[in-house]
C-alpha positions in Angstrom: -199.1 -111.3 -95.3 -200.6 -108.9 -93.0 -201.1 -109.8 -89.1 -204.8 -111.4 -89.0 -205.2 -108.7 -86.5 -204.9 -106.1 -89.0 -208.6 -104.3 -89.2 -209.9 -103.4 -93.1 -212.3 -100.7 -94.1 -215.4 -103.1 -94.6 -217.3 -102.1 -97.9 -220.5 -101.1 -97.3 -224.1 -101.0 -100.0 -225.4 -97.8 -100.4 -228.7 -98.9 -98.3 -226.7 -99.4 -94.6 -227.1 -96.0 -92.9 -223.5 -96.1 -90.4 -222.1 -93.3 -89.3 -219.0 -94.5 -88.8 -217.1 -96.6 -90.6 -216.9 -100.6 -89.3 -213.5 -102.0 -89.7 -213.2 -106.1 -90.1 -211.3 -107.4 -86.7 -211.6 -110.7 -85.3 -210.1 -110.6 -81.9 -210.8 -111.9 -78.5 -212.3 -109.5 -76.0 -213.1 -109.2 -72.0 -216.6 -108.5 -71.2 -218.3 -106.6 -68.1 -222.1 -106.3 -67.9 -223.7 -103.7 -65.4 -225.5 -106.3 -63.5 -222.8 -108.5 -63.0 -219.3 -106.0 -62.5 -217.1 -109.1 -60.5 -218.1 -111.3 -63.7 -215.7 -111.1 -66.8 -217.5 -113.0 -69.6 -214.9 -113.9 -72.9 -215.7 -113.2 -76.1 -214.4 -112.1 -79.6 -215.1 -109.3 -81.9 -215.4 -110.0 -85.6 -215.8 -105.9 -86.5 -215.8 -102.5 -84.8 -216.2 -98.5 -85.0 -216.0 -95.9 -82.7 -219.8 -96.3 -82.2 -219.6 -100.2 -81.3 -218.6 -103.3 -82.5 -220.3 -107.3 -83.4 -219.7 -109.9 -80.5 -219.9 -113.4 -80.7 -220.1 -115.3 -77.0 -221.4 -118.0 -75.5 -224.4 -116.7 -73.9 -226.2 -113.5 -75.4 -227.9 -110.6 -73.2 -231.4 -108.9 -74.1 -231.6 -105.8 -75.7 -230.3 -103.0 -73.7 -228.3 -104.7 -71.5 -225.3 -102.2 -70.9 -221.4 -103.4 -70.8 -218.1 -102.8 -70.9 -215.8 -104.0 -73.7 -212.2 -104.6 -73.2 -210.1 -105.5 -76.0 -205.9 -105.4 -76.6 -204.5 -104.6 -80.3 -200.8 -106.5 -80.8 -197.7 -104.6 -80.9 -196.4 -104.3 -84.1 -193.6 -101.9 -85.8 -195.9 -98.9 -86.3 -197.8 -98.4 -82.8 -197.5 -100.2 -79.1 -199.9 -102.8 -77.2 -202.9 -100.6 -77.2 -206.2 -101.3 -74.9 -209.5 -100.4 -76.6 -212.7 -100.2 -74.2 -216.2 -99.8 -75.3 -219.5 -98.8 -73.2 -222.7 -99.7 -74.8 -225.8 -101.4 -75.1 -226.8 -104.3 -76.3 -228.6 -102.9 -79.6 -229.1 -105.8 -81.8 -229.5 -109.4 -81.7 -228.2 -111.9 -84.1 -229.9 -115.2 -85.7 -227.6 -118.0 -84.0 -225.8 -119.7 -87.1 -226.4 -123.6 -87.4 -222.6 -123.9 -87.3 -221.5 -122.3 -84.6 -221.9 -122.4 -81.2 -221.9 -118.8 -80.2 -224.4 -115.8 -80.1 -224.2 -113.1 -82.2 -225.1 -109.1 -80.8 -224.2 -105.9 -81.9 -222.8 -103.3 -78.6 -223.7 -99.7 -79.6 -221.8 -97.1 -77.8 -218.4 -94.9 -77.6 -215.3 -97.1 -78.3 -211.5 -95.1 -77.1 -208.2 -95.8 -76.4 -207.2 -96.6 -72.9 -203.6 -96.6 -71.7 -204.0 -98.9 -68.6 -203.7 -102.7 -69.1 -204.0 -104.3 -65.8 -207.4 -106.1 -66.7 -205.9 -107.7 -69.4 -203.5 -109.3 -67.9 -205.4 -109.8 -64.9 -207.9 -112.3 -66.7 -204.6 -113.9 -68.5 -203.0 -114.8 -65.1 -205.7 -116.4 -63.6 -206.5 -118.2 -66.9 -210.3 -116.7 -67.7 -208.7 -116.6 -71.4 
């Protein structure tokens, strides 16, 4: 069995117009909105691309609203700890699900690699997550 971290090639109907392709990756993420750069919200992602990613927190932001995603991929035998960050927008919002507590959005923007983990670990020792 395969790390649950492990991201797979989501399938995708003929009518979704993506340019990239979304990979399936539940995973915790920091988040930094423009209006509020000393706050770090939490947050997880449940998929991403290199041109954004679906968040689930527990407060949502309008449309627009920029931010800056942080999240860490494990270790494991074939690559290191590796920090992903993502600047976007706020492009879509999601219908809250009955079941769950959290809001849904979709973050449009460039997603890279970043070397530097000092955030991370920042918001781990002062136990934001």
């Amino acid at each position: 069995v395969r790390d649950r971290y492990f991201a797979r090639s989501m399938t995708t109907n003929l009518s979704e117009r993506r340019s990239k392709p979304r990979f399936q990756l539940t995973i915790p993420v920091l988040i930094r909105w423009a209006d509020e750069s000393d706050q770090v919200q939490v947050g997880y992602c449940r998929n991403i691309s290199l041109s954004g990613m679906l968040l689930f927190t527990n407060i949502s932001r309008p449309l627009g609203a920029a931010a800056e995603i942080e999240l860490i991929l494990k270790e494991h035998a074939a690559r290191r700890k590796t920090r992903i960050l993502c600047h976007g927008t706020v492009a879509r919002l999601h219908d809250q699900d009955l079941e769950s507590p959290l809001e849904a959005f979709a973050i449009a923007g460039r997603v890279e690699e970043s070397s530097a983990l000092e955030n991370w670990e920042a918001a781990i020792a002062t136990g934001r997550f």
